[in-house]
Structures are given as structure tokens and as C-alpha cells.
C-alpha positions as CSV (number, residue, x, y, z in Angstrom):
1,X,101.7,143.7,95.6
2,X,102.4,141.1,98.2
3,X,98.7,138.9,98.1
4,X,97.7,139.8,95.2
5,X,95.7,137.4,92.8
6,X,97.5,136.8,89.3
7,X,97.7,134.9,86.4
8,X,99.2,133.6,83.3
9,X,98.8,131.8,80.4
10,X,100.3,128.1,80.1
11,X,98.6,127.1,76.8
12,X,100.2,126.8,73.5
13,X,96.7,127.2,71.5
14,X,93.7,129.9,71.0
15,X,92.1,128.5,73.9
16,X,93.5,130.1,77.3
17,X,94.9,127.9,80.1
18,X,95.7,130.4,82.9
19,X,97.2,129.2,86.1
20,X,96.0,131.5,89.3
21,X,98.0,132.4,92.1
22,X,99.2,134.9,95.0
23,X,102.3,136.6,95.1
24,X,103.9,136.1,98.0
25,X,107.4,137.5,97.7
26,X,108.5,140.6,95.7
27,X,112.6,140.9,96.1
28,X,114.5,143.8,96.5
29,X,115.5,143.1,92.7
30,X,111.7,143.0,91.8
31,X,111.5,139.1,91.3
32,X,108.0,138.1,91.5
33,X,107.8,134.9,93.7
34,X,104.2,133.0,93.7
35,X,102.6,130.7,95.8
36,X,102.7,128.2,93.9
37,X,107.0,128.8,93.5
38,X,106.7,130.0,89.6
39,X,109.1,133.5,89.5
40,X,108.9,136.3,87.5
41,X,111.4,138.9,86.8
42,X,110.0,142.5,87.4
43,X,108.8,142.7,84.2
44,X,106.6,140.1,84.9
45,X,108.1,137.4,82.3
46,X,108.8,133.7,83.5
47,X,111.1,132.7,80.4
48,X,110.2,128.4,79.4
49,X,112.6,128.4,76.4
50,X,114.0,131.5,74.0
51,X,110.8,130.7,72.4
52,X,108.5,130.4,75.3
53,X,107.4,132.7,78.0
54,X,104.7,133.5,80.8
55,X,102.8,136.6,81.3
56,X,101.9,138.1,84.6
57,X,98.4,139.4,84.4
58,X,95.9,140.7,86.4
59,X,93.2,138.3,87.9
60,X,90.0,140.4,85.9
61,X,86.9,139.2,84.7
62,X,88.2,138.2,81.7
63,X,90.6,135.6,83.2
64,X,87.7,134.6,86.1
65,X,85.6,133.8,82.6
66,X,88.2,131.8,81.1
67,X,88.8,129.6,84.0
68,X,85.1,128.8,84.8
69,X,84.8,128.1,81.3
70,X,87.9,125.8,81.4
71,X,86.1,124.2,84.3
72,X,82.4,123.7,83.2
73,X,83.9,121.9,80.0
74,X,86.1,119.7,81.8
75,X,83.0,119.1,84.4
76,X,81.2,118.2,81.1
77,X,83.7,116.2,79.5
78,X,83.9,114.3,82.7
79,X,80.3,113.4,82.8
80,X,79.6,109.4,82.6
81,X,76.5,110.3,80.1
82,X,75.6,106.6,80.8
83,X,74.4,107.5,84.5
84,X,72.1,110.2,83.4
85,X,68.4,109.4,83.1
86,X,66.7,109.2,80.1
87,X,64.8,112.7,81.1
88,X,68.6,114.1,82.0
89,X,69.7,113.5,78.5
90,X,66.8,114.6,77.0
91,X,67.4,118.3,78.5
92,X,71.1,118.0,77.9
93,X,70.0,117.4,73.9
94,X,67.6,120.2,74.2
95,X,70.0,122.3,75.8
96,X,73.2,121.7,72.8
97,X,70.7,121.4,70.2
């Protein structure tokens, strides 16, 4: 449906990199348009290659999970451990172990 919140998958590995976005147009041929301008046919397939495609999925808990996941390790990754107090680090150790 028009507004809807979906997804798909842009990662080659195990570890899921979905992309979120509305659909904004569906044609009278059933081409999903997004906001972002990515199509999809009806079947919901957005062909890279022969060898390569992306999947239209629903924006569930599952995907919500995966992105915040995504997020908080590239919010840690980020992290200048160098500006974090000596006590900061010490939790952060006690924390990973």
C-alpha cells in the first residue's frame, strides 16, 4: 500500500543491511516506486545483476532489530575510546568482559 514502511536487504554477507523506506507510488502495472526512487516489480524484486536482487519486506520487528543493531555497533565503532574517562572505560570493560 501507498505509505507503507518496507525494507530490503543490500548486504552481500550473514549480517543484514536493510535499507527502510515508504512506497509512494504503486503503477497500474504494479511497480513498486519508493521514496527513496528504488523500484520494484509487483513481485516485489529490484533485479542488481542476473545474479543479484532485492527483496521487498515488511518493516517487522525483526528488521526494526536489525537496524538498531546496525546502528548501536556503528555508534560504537565510532566512539573516540581516547575521550572516555578512565571510570567510562572501566564500565565499558566490565560491560564486554
Amino acid at each position: 500500500e501507498v505509505e507503507e514502511t518496507v525494507a530490503y536487504d543490500t548486504a552481500y554477507g550473514p549480517e543484514p543491511n536493510y535499507t527502510v523506506s515508504k512506497i509512494t507510488k504503486i503503477t497500474p502495472t504494479g511497480r513498486i516506486i519508493l521514496e527513496n526512487g528504488v523500484k520494484f516489480d509487483r513481485y516485489g524484486t529490484h533485479k542488481i545483476t542476473d545474479f543479484r536482487h532485492y527483496y521487498l519486506r515488511k518493516y517487522d520487528d525483526k528488521v526494526k532489530d536489525a537496524v538498531a543493531r546496525k546502528r548501536m555497533i556503528e555508534n560504537i565503532k565510532g566512539t573516540n575510546w581516547r575521550d572516555l574517562s578512565t571510570e567510562t572505560l572501566k564500565k565499558v570493560t566490565e560491560l564486554i568482559g
